[in-house]
N, C-alpha and C positions, 0 to 999 in steps of 0.2 A: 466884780461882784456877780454873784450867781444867784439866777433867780429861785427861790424855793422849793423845795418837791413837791410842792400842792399844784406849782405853775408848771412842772411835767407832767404829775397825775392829768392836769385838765389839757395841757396839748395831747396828750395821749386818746384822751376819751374822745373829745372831739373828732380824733382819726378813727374810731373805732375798735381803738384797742383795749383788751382788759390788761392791764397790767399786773404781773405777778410780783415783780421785784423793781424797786430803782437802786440804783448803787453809784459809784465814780471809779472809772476807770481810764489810765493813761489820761488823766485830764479833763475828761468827757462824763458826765450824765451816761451810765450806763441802763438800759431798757429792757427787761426779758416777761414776754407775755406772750400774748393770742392776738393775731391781727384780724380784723372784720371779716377773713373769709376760712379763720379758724384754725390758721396757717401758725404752728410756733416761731419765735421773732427771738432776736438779738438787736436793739440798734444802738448807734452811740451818739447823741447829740452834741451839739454845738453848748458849752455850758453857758455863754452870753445868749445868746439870739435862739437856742433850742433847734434850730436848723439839724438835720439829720447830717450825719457826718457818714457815718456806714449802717446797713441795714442787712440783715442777713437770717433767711430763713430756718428752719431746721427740717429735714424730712422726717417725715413718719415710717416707720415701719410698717409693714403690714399686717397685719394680726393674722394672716394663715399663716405667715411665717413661723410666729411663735408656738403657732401647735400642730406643725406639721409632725407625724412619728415619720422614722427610718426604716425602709422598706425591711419586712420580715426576710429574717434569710432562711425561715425552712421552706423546704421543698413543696411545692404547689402538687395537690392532690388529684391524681390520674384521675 
C-alpha cells in the first residue's frame, strides 16, 4: 500500500521543497520541483517508507548564454 500524495506533498515541504509535479515512475513516487537552495530536482522515492531512492539535480543555464550575438564579420573601422 502506498501512502497518499498529500503524505509526499508534506515530506516534500518539510525538506524544503516546492513541488511542481508528483507522478509514479518505474515503481517509485516520482518528485520534480525546486529544492531549499533553488536548485531544480528530479527524485524518486521509496513508495512504502518515502525514503529517497535517487535524487538528481538539473543545471541551469546561464542567461548570457542565451543572449550572447555572434561576433560581427564586417571589417573593423581604420
Amino acid at each position: 500500500q502506498w501512502p497518499p500524495r498529500t503524505a509526499v506533498q508534506s515530506m516534500a515541504t518539510q525538506r524544503g521543497w516546492q513541488v511542481e509535479r508528483i507522478g509514479i515512475d518505474d515503481g517509485c513516487y516520482e518528485v520534480r520541483g525546486t529544492d531549499a537552495q533553488g536548485q531544480r530536482f528530479k527524485a524518486k522515492l521509496d513508495p512504502q517508507t518515502l525514503e529517497l531512492v535517487k535524487f538528481k539535480t538539473k543545471k541551469r543555464r546561464k542567461d548570457s548564454d542565451a543572449q550572447t550575438t555572434p561576433p560581427s564579420s564586417a571589417p573593423a573601422a581604420p
